[in-house]
N, C-alpha and C positions, 0 to 999 in steps of 0.2 A: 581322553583329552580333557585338559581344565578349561570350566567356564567362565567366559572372560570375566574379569573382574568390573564391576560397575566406577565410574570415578568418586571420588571420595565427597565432592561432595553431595552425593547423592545421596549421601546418607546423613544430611543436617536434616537437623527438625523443621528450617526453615523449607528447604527443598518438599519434604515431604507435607507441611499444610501446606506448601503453595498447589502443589500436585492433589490435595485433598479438596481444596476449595475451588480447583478451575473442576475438576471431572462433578462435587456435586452441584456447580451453579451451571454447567453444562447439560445433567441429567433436567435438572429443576427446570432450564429456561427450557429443553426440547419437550418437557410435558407440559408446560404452562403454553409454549406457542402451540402442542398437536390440540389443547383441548382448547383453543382460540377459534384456531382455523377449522378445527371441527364443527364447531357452532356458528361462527360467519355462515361459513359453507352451508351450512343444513339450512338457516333460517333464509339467505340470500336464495339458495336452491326453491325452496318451499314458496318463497314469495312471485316466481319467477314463474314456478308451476302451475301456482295458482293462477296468473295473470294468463297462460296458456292457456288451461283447460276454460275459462270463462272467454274467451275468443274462439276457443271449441266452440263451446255451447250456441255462440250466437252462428258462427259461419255454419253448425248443422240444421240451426233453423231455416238460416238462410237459405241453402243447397236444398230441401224439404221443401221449402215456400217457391222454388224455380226460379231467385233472385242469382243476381249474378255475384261472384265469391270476389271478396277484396284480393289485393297483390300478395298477401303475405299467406292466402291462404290455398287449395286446391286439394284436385284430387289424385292422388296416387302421383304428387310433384317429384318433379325430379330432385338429386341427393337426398332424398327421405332414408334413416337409417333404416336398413334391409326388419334389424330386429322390429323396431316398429312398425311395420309395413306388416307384417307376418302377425303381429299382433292385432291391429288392426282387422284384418282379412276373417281372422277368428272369430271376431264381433265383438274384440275388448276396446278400452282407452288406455291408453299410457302417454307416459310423457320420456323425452331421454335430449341429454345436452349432447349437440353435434354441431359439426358444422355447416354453414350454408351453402348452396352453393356456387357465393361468392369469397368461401374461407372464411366467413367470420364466425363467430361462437354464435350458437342461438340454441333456443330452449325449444323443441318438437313437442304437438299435442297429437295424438290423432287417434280419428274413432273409425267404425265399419259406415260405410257409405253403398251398397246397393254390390256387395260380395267386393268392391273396392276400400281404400283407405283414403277418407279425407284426414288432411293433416294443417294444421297450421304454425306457424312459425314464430316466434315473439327474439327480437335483439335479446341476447346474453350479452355483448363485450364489454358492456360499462360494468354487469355484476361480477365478471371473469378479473377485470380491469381494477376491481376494487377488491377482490380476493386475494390477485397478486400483488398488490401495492399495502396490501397488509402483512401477507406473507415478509416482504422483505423488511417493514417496521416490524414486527418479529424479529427478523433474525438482527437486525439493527441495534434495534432494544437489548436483548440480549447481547450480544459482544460488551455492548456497552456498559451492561450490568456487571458480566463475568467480568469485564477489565477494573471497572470503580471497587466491585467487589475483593478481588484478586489486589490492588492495590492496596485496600485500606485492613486485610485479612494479613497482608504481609508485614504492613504495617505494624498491625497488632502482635504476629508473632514473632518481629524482629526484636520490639523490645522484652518480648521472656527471651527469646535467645540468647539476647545482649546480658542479663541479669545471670542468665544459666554461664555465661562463658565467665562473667565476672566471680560466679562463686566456683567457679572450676579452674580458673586462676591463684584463688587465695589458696582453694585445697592443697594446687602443687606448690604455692610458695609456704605453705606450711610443714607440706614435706620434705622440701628441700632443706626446713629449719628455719625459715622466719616464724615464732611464734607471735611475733608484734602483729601477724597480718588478720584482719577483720575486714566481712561482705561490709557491713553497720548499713543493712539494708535499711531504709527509712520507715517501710512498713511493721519492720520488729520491734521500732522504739517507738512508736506512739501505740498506745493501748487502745485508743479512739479508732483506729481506722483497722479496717478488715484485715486479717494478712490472706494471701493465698497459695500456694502452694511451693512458689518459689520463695517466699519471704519463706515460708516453712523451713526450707531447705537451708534456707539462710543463716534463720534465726539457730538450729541445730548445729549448723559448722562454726558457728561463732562462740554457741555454749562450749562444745568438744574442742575448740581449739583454747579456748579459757583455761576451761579445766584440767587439758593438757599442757599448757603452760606454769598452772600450777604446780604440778606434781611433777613437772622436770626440775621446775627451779625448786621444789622440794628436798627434789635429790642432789641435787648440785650442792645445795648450802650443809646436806648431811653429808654429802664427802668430802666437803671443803672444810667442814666442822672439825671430822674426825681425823682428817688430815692433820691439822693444826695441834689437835688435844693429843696425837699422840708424838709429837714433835719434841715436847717439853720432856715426856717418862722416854723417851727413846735417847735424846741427848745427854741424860743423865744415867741409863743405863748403859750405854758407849763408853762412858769416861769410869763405869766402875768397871765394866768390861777387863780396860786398860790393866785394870790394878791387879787382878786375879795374876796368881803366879805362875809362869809357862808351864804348858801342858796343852794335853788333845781336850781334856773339860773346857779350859780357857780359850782354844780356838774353836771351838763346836760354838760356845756361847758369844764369843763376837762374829763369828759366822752367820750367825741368825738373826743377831743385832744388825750386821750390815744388810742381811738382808729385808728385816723391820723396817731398815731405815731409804730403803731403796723400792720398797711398796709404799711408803708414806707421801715420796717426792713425786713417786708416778704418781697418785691419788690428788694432790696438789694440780701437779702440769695437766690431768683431765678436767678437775674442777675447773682453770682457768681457761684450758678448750671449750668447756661448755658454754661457759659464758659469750664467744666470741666476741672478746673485747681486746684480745692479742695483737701487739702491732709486729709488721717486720721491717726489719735493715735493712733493705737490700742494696747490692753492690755485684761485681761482674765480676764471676769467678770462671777457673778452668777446672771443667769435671773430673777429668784425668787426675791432674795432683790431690785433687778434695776425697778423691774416693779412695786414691793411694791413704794417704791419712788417716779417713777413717777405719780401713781396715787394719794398720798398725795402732792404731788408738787402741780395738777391741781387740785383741793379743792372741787374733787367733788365727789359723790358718786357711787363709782365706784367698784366693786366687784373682785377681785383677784384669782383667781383659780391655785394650782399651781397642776397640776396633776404631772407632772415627770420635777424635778428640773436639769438643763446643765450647763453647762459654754460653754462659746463662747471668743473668739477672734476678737474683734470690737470697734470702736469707742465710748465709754458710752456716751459721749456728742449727737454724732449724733442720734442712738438711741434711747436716752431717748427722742429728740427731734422728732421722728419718733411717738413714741408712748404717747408721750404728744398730736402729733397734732390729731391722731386716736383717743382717748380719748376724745380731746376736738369735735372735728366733730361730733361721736357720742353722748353726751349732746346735741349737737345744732342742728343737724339735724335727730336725733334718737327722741325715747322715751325709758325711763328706764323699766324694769333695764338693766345693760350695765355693762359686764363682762370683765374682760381682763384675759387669760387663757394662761398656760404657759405649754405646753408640750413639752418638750424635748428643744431642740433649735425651738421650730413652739411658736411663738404668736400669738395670737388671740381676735381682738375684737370686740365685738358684741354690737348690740344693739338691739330692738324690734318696730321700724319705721318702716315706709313703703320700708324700704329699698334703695338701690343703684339705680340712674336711669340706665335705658339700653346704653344711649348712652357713659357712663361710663361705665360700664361691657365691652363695646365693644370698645371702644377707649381709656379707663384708664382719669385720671382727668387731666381735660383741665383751664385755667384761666377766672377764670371770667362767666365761662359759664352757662347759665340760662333756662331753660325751660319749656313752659306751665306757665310761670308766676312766678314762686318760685325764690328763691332768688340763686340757685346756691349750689354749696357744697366751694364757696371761693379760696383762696389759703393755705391751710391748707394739701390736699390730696397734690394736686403738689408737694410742698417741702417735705410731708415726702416719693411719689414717690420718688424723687431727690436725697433724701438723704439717703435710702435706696439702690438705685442702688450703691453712693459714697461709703457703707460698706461691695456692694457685698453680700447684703441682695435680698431676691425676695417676692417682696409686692404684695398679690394677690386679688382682690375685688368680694366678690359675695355675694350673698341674701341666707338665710339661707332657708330650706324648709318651716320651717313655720313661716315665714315672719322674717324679720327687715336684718339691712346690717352686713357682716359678712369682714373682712378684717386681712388677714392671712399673718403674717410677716414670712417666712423662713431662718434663719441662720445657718451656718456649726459650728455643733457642735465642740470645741475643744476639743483632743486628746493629751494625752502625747505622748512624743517621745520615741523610746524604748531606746534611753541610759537612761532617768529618771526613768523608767519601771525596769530597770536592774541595777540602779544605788537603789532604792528604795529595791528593794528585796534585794540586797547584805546587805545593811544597815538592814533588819530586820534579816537577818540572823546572822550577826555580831553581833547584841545588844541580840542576843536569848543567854540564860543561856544552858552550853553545862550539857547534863544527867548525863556525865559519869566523869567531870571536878568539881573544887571548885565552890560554886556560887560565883556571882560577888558580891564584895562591893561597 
């Protein structure tokens, strides 16, 4: 059997100093009150004894001299503790806290008296009376400490918490791809004042996310560069293309051209995803017809499914350009047949290859990247990634059960609004011919 799970948040930092600071100011206050009451006790006891044993002293002179014994004191009196009585009898003195025998506390002395026990008595309830009345300012005291304590220890560690949740915030907005996002903890920009361990933490995710923003926008302006630079040798080498005289040389080398020139635009539409400064059009389309299209766009044979027809609110360009590159990938790195299926606002397309590699399932499509020797899945997944996210679409990649890759586009269905809903029903209700009226002409 599994052991139950603790709730979650049992396991904040805050939870855990609170749990650390009640259990040591609870240790601390039950030793500081045992070694209180230890020492009350003993010197209250001692002062008490003494007072006994020196009222010994006089009532044995007394009893010796044939004087008569005060009230508090006699011989072999009745409730006298057994133990001391027996000590007594032996020929010793002791002393022992009991009670009277009227129930109240009192302090026993007693000596050997003629093979009997004289004993005498001295009031304890005011020393008992003040023992317990310390006892409970002890435990008073304490509550009261662990609670002030406990208060201002939470205090203390709510605001690291707050600073810890702040720089664990930026980290996943940096992941997500805000590189604009900075702690700009206060203790990392002044040189004057101490930092400690969270400003550490701080000061370090603000370096790496700099430095990281450097070297994407690095990359971005060298693909966006070389995009550009070869735009110019590629447009000119297209149009001498042209000129060559028919033949299979002539078609191999604008074959390679178009294809030059179709890595150039993709390198282009990335560098402009990178950026995220893309805007969209959107307007309310029917999935059914748009995914009809695109697969006659891309000229190949491709199979359409439309189980339950939606309309959506999105960009048709983008889109189509989503599901044109899904389309084509599948041809080229699939094997047929290769469906594209339309349920609801969900796309879907398949194919019956060997499927998606794992380091794709697990890190999503990456440029360029090749393994085990195969040529890659290109930049065809990246951009419709890319441009999927620009429509607030969720592209998802996985291997179907029994075999080939499967790649599920997600979109928000569109909805009327209820004034059209209510503007719509008024309107049917208006043009209905009334039962009990002329019919309309």
């Amino acid at each position: 059997m599994r052991r139950p799970r603790p709730p979650a948040w049992m396991a904040t930092l805050t939870w855990k100093a609170g749990v650390f600071i009640t259990v040591m100011c609870c240790a601390l206050a039950a030793l500081l009150g045992a070694l209180v009451h230890v020492s009350v006790t003993r010197q209250t006891v001692d002062t008490a004894r003494e007072k006994a044993l020196g009222r010994l002293e006089e009532v044995t002179r007394a009893y010796e001299a044939g004087e008569p014994l005060p009230p508090y004191a006699g011989v072999d009196p009745a409730g006298m503790p057994a133990a001391l009585r027996a000590m007594a009898v032996r020929g010793e003195r002791g002393t022992v806290v009991a009670d009277d025998p009227a129930g109240r506390p009192a302090m026993w002395a007693a000596g050997p008296a003629d093979g009997r026990a004289l004993a005498v008595r001295v009031d304890y309830s005011l020393s008992a009376g003040t023992i317990s009345g310390l006892d409970k300012a002890i435990v008073g005291s304490s509550v009261l400490a662990i609670g002030a304590t406990l208060l201002v220890g939470s205090f203390a560690v709510t605001r690291v918490t707050r600073r810890l949740h702040l720089t664990a915030q930026v980290a996943r907005r940096i992941s997500a791809g805000d590189l604009d996002a900075r702690v700009n903890d206060p203790r990392t920009r002044d040189p004057a004042h101490p930092e400690d361990e969270v400003a550490t933490v701080s000061g370090a995710l603000d370096t790496m996310a700099s430095s990281l923003q450097g070297k994407l926008l690095s990359e971005q302006r060298f693909t966006a560069d070389v995009a550009h630079e070869l735009r110019t040798p590629l447009t000119g080498l297209s149009a001498a293309a042209e000129l060559l005289p028919p033949g299979r040389p002539a078609e191999l080398v604008r074959d390679r051209v178009k294809a030059m020139r179709a890595l150039t635009e993709d390198l282009l539409e990335i560098s402009r995803l990178d950026t995220r400064t893309e805007k969209v059009d959107l307007d309310v389309h029917e999935l059914g017809p748009l995914a009809r299209r695109v697969v006659r766009a891309s000229g190949t044979d491709t199979e359409v499914r439309i189980l339950r027809d939606a309309r959506v609110e999105t960009d048709k360009r983008r889109l189509e350009r989503v599901l044109g590159n899904l389309v084509a990938n599948a041809h080229k790195h699939g094997r047929a047949p290769v469906t594209l299926t339309v349920d609801g606002p969900v796309l879907t397309v398949r194919d019956h290859g060997p499927g998606y590699p794992e380091y794709l399932l697990e890190h999503g499509p990456q440029r360029f990247r090749t393994e085990s020797g195969s040529k890659g899945h290109g930049l065809g997944l990246t951009i419709a990634a890319g441009q999927a996210s620009v429509i607030g679409a969720e592209l998802r990649f996985g291997n179907a059960p029994d075999g080939g890759a499967e790649a599920r586009l997600t979109l928000a269905e569109y909805t009327e609004g209820a004034e059209y809903a209510e503007y719509a029903e008024y309107a049917e209700h208006r043009d209905a011919p009334d039962p009990g009226g002329p019919a309309p002409t």
